[in-house]
VMD Tcl script that draws the C-alpha trace (Angstrom):
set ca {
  {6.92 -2.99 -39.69}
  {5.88 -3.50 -43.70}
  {2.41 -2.52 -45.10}
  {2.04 -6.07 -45.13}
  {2.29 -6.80 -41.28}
  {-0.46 -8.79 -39.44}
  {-1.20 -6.48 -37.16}
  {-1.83 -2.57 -37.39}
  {-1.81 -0.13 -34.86}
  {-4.31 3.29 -34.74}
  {-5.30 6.04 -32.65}
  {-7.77 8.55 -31.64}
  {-7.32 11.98 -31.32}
  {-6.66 12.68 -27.41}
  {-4.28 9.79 -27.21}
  {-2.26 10.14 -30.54}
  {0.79 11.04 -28.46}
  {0.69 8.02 -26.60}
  {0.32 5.27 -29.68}
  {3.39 7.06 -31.82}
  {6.07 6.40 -28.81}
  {4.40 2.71 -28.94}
  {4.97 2.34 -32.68}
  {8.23 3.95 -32.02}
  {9.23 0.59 -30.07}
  {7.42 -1.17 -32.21}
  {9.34 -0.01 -35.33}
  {6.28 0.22 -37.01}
  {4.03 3.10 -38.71}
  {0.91 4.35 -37.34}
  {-2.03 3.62 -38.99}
  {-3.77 6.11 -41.02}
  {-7.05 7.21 -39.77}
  {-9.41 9.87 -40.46}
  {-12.02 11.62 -38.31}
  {-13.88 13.77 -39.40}
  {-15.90 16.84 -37.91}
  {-18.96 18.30 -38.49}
  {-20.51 21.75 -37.38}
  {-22.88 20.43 -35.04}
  {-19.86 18.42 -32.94}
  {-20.91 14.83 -34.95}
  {-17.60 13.02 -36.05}
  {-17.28 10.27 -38.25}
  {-14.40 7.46 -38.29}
  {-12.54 6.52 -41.74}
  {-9.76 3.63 -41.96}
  {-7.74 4.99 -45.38}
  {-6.04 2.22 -45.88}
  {-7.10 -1.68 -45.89}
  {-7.55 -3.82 -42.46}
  {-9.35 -6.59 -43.81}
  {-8.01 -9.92 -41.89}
  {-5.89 -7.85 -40.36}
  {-5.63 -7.42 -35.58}
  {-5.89 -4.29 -35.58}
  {-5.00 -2.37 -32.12}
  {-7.47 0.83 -31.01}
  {-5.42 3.07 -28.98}
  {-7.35 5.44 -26.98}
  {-7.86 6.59 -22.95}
  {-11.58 7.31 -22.17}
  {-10.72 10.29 -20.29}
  {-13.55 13.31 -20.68}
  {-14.53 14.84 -22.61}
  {-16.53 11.73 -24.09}
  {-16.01 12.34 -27.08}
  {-12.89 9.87 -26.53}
  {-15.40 7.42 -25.78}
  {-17.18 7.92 -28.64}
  {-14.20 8.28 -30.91}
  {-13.18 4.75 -30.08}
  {-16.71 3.06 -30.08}
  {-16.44 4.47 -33.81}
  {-13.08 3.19 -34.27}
  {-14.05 -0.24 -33.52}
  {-17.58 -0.40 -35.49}
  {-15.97 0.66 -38.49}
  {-13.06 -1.94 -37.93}
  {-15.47 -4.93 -37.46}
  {-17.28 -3.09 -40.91}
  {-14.40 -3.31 -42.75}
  {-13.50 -7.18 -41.84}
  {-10.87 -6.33 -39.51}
  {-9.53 -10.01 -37.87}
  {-9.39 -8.94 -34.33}
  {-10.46 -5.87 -32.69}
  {-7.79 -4.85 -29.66}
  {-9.06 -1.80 -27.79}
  {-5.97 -0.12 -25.96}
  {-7.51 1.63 -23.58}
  {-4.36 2.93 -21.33}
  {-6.93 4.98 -18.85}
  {-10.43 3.78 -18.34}
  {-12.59 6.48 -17.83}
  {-15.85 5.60 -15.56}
  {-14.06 3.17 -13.85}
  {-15.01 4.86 -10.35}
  {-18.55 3.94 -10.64}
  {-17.90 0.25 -10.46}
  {-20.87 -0.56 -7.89}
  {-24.12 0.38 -6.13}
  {-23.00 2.78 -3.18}
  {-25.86 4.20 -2.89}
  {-29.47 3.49 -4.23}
  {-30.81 4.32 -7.81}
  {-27.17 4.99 -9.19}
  {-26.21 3.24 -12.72}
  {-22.95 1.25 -12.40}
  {-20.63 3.25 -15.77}
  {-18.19 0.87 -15.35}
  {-20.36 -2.20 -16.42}
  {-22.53 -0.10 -19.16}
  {-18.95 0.77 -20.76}
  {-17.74 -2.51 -20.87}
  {-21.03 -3.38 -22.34}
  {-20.90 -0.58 -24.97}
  {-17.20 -1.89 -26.12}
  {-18.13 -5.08 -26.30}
  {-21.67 -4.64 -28.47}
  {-18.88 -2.60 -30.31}
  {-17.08 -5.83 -31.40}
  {-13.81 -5.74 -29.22}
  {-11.95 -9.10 -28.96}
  {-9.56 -8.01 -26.02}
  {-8.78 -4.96 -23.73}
  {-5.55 -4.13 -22.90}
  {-5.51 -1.64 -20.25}
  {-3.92 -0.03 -17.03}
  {-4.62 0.05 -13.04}
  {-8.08 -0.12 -13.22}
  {-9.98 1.69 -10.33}
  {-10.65 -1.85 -8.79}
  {-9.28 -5.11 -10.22}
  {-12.98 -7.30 -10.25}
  {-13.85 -4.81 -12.38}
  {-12.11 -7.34 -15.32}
  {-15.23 -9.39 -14.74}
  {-17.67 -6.88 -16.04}
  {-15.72 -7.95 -19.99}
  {-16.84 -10.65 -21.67}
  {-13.51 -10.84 -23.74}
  {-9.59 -11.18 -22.24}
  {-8.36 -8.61 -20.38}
  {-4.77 -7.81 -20.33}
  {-4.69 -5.62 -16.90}
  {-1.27 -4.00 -16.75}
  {-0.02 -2.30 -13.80}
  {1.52 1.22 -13.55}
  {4.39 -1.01 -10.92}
  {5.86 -2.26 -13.71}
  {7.36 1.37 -14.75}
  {6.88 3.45 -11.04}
  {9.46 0.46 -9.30}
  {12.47 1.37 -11.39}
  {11.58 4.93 -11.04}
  {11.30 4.87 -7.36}
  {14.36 2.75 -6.76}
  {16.42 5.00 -8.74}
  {15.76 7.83 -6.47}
  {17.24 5.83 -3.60}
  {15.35 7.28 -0.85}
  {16.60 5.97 2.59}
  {13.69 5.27 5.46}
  {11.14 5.09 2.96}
  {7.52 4.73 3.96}
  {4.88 3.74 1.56}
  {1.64 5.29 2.60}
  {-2.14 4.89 1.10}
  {-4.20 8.14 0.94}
  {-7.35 6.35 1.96}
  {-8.70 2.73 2.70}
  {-9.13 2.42 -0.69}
  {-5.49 2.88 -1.76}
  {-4.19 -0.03 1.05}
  {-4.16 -3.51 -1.12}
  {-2.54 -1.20 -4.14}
  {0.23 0.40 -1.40}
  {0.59 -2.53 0.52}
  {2.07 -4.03 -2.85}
  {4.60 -1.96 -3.15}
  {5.73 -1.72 1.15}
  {6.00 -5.58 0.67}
  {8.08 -5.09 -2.70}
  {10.89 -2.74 -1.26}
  {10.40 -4.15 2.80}
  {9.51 -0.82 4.26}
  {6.32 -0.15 6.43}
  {3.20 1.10 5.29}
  {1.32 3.81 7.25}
  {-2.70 3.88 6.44}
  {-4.42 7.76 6.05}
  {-8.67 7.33 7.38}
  {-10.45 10.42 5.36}
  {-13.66 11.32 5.76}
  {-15.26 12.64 2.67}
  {-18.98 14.61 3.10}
  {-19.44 14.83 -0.69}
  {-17.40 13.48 -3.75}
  {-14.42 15.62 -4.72}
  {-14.14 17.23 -1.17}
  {-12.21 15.85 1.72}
  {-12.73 16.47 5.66}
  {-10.45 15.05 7.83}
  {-7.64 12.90 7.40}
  {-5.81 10.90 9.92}
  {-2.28 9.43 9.43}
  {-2.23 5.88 11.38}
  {1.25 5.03 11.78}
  {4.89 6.44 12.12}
  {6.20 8.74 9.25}
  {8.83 10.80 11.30}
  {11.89 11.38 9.52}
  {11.06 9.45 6.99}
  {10.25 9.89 3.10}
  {6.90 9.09 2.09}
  {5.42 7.89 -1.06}
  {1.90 8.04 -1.11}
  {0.39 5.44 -3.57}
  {-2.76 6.10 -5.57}
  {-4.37 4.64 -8.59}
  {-5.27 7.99 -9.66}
  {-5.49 12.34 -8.65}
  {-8.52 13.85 -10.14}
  {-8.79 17.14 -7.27}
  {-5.62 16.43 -5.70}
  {-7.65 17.10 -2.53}
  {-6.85 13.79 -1.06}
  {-3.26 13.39 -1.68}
  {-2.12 16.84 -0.92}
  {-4.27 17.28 2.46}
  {-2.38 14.06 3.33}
  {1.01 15.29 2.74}
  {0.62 18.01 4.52}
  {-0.57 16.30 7.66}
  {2.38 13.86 7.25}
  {4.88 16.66 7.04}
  {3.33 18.18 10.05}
  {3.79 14.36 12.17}
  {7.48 14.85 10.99}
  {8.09 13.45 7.51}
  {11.22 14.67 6.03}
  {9.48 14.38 2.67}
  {6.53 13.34 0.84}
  {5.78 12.56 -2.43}
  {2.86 11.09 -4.78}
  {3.00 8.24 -7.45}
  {0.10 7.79 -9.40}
  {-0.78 5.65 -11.99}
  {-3.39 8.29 -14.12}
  {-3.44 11.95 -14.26}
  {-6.38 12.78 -14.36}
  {-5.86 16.42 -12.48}
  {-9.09 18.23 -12.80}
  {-9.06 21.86 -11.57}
  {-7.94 23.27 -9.27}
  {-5.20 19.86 -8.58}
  {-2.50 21.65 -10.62}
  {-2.16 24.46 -8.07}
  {-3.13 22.15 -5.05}
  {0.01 20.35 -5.36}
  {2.18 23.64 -6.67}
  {1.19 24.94 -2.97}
  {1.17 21.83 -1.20}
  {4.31 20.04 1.02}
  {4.66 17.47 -1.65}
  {8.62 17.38 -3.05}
  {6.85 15.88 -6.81}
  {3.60 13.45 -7.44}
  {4.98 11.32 -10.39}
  {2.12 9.59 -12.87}
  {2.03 7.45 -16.14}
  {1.59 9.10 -19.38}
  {-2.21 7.52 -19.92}
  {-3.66 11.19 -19.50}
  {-1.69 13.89 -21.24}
  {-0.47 16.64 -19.05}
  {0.42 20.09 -19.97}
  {-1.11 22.64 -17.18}
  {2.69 23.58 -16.29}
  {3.03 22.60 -12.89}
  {6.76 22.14 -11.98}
  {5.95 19.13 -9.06}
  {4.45 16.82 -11.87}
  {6.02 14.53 -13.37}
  {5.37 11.72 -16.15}
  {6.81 8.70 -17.06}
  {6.11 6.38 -20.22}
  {4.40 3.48 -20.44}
  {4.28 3.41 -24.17}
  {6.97 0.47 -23.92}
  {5.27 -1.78 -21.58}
  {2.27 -1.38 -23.88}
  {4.26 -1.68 -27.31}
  {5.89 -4.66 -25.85}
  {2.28 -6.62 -24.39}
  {0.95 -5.71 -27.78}
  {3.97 -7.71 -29.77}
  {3.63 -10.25 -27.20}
  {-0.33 -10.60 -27.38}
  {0.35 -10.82 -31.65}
  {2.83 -13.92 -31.05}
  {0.89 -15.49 -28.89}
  {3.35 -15.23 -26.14}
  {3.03 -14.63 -22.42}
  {2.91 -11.57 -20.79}
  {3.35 -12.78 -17.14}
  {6.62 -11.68 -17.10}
  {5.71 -8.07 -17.40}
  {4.31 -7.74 -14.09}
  {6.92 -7.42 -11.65}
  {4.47 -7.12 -8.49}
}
mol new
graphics top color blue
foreach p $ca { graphics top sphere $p radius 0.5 }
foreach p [lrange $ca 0 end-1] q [lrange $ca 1 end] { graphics top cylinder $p $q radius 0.2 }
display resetview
């Protein structure tokens, strides 16, 4: 893409990895950006080079710490400062997202106050990934481009060619998301009830439905503890599964998840490249979604559909 382009893509720190594949695909450079860090753990955001009537695209997950957060709230106040013409946060992994509602009383809702911090911010339209619950779309005041992990995990999971699959949700939660896909690829869908006593800890879990001899793929729209999904594979392997595995759409794999699933009955849990990985476990695996963002970015600049993109 020439210096001259429209449109100009940037990124924060924690997800720089992410935005050069997309401006790979996008035959474009990465925009030059400076942050800057001072002793006490203040940053400051620097554009060094001209955006003025230009869209500019923000590419950055929220995942903690928050100073990703804060590194793109930054990113777009100095963008509307310096006259950019559109403001398009590309936010691959909403952090927060969990806390979408009241579940119990005097509890803030982080999903809403987010969306209300990125929009004081100035940002014309959010591009983003599997949110933890789809209403949450409704808490922006600007469009939402909500892109689904499906789009890359189908042509993943179909090229293993697993026979007698079984799609399987880890909790209540998970059904709508899993029932997607058993509908998708005509297989039956088998339902896990957990009981949870605190958050990040799992009790019991009970498979409902028949996974003997058959391979499982347990769908999630994210593995923070990896307490759910690998207490669940093991109890399906122990009702007779021949295998199980995980897809995910965001690895989010807080200690101790990484050795959870090294030690657990699950053949691989498979995720989206939204959260970087690197704590060396051999059972995870990632695959890119930098060109179904690269490509709903070109498509949102030319005005063009992306309906096509979502293929359930």
């Amino acid at each position: 893409m020439a210096s001259n382009s429209s449109y100009l893509v940037f990124s924060g720190t924690a997800t720089r990895y992410l935005a050069e594949k997309i401006c790979t695909y996008l035959d474009c450079p990465l925009g030059n950006l400076v942050i800057t860090k001072f002793a006490d753990g203040e940053f400051s955001v620097s554009y060094e080079e001209s955006i003025r009537g230009k869209d500019v695209f923000l590419v950055q997950s929220t995942f903690p710490n928050s100073d990703n957060l804060m590194e793109l709230l930054l990113m777009i106040d100095a963008a509307k400062r310096a006259s950019a013409r559109s403001i398009n946060a590309v936010i691959p992994y909403f952090g927060w997202a969990r806390q979408d509602r009241k579940d119990k009383p005097r509890v803030s809702i982080g999903a809403k106050l987010i969306a209300d911090m990125l929009s004081v911010a100035g940002i014309s339209r959010l591009i983003t990934l599997d949110l933890h619950a789809d209403q949450e779309q409704g808490f922006f005041d600007v469009p939402v481009d909500h892109l689904y992990a499906s789009s890359v995990m189908i042509p993943y999971l179909e090229s293993l060619k697993l026979d007698n699959m079984v799609i399987a949700a880890p909790d209540m939660g998970a059904s709508k998301r899993a029932n997607t896909y058993a509908k998708f690829f005509n297989c039956p869908l088998v339902l896990c009830n957990k009981t949870r006593p605190r958050p990040n800890e799992v009790g019991s879990i009970v498979v409902i439905g028949d996974v003997k001899d058959a391979n499982v793929v347990i769908i999630d729209d994210m593995v923070d503890t990896a307490g759910t999904i690998t207490k669940a594979a093991d109890v399906m392997m122990e009702y007779g599964a021949k295998s199980v595995r995980a897809i995910a759409s965001h690895c989010v794999m807080s200690d101790p998840a990484s050795e959870r699933v090294e030690k657990s009955a699950l053949t691989e849990i498979c995720f989206t490249d939204s959260i970087p990985y690197n704590k060396g476990c051999k059972k995870v695996n990632q695959v890119s979604i930098a060109h179904l963002l690269a490509e709903t970015i070109r498509r949102v600049e030319n005005n063009e559909s992306i309906s096509n993109q979502y293929l359930i």
